[in-house]
Phi, psi and omega in degrees: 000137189281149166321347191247003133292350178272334173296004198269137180256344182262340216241139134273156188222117166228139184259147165199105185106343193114315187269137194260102198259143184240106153226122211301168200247335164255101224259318174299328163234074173017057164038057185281154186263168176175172221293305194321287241244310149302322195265009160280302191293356180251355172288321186298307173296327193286327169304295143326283167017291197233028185269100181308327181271326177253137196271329177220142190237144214234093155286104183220188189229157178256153191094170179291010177229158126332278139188160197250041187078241175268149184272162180287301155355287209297331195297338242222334170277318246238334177277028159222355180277182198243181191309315192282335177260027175268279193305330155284322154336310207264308170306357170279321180272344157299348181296290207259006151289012181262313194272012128281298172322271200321340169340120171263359150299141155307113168263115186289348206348111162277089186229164175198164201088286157172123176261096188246139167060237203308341184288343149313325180286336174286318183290318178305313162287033201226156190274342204171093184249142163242132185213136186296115199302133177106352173272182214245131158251139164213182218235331215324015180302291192299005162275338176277346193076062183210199186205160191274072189280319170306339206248348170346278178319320157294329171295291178338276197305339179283320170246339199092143195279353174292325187286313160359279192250055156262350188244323200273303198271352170266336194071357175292133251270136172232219177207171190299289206307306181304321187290322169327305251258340184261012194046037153274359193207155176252313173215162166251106216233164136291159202308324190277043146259348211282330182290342175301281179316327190273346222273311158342316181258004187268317188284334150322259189320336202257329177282013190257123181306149191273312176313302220288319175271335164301333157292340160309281204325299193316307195266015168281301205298354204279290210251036166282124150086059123247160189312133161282006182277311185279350163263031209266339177279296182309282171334304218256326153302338161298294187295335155332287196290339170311317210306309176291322192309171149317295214308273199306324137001284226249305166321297182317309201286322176297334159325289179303301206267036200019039152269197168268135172298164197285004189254005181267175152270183188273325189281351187262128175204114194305159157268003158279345158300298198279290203300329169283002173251359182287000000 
């Protein structure tokens, strides 16, 4: 674990396996954000990134929530500061969900309890979210008189503007199924499934080349809601170049020649390997 995790005060960060667990730390106010608490969390993603032991990192909150959005402190500050330093406020936290996104790891998002305001924007950017049936979501920024504007842009590609701003302008309260059913959640599990349910989606990534998905990452952001015409060189130069590296390389040929490639462990085994040995 790099030396600039042990100072962290909101977030635990643990490696075990290849898997990276990020979990937010403050549980006495359902792991509410404030200026700390980003800036750990875009130091930390921005860290991973390019962090050798780990292939995938597991985002979750300790305690009965997820988290329950802006902490009330930071909010109660934020009425007193002036325009300009509300937009650099607001820009760190665009900060650092983007040094989520950008993320060159696959991001697991756990969430269960309740995911309110900006922790939407943490599902959003995440890779692959599973949530716990019953837990509770809104947009609740208009109730407060204010709007989810930072987080806006992630939310937008993720879910679409009809659900967007059908949620965005009531604030109202939704359940796991509606976020299924709008593409905020991927899956739904009960509470004694959800580990089952993450361990599952752990085991797909870990048979997965670690280059090959981070470039998966790269090019959904490259070429979403454009003309295929216009990505059409940027596409056909990506699988070029998978083809050639060592990855694509070392993947392709472990495939032909029916063995596990060289980025798997012994505990791992693709399913197309276990099918060629029947």
């Amino acid at each position: 674990m790099p030396a600039t995790f042990e100072h962290l005060q909101q977030l635990r960060v643990d490696t075990e396996g290849g898997v990276t667990h990020v979990t937010l730390a403050r549980p006495e106010v359902r792991n509410a954000f404030g200026p700390r608490l980003i800036e750990e969390l875009g130091s930390v993603f921005t860290e991973l990134s390019d962090d050798p032991d780990t292939h995938v990192i597991v985002l979750a909150g300790d305690g009965p929530s997820f988290s329950a959005g802006a902490d009330i402190n930071w909010m109660r500050e934020t009425v007193t500061w002036t325009r300009q330093e509300n937009v650099e406020d607001a820009t760190r936290l665009a900060l650092m969900l983007e040094a989520i996104k950008r993320c060159d790891k696959p991001v697991v998002c756990r969430v269960h309890g309740h995911a309110i305001g900006g922790a939407l924007g943490l599902i959003a950017v995440s890779d692959y979210v599973i949530a716990e049936k019953g837990t509770a979501f809104a947009f609740s920024e208009v109730k407060l008189g204010i709007v989810p504007a930072v987080i806006s842009p992630f939310v937008l590609r993720r879910i679409g503007l009809g659900h967007a701003r059908a949620l965005f302008i009531t604030g109202e309260r939704f359940d796991s199924c509606r976020a299924e059913r709008i593409g905020l959640v991927h899956v739904v599990a009960e509470a004694d499934e959800m580990d089952a349910a993450v361990n599952r989606v752990l085991e797909e990534l870990l048979t997965a080349a670690p280059g090959a998905i981070a470039v998966a990452k790269q090019l959904a952001n490259e070429v979403a809601y454009r003309d295929p015409r216009e990505v059409l060189m940027l596409t056909a130069e990506t699988i070029a170049s998978k083809r050639t590296d060592p990855e694509g390389q070392e993947g392709l040929g472990a495939f032909i020649e029916k063995r596990k490639p060289e980025w798997m462990d012994d505990a791992h085994e693709p399913a197309w390997l276990a099918g060629a040995k029947r």
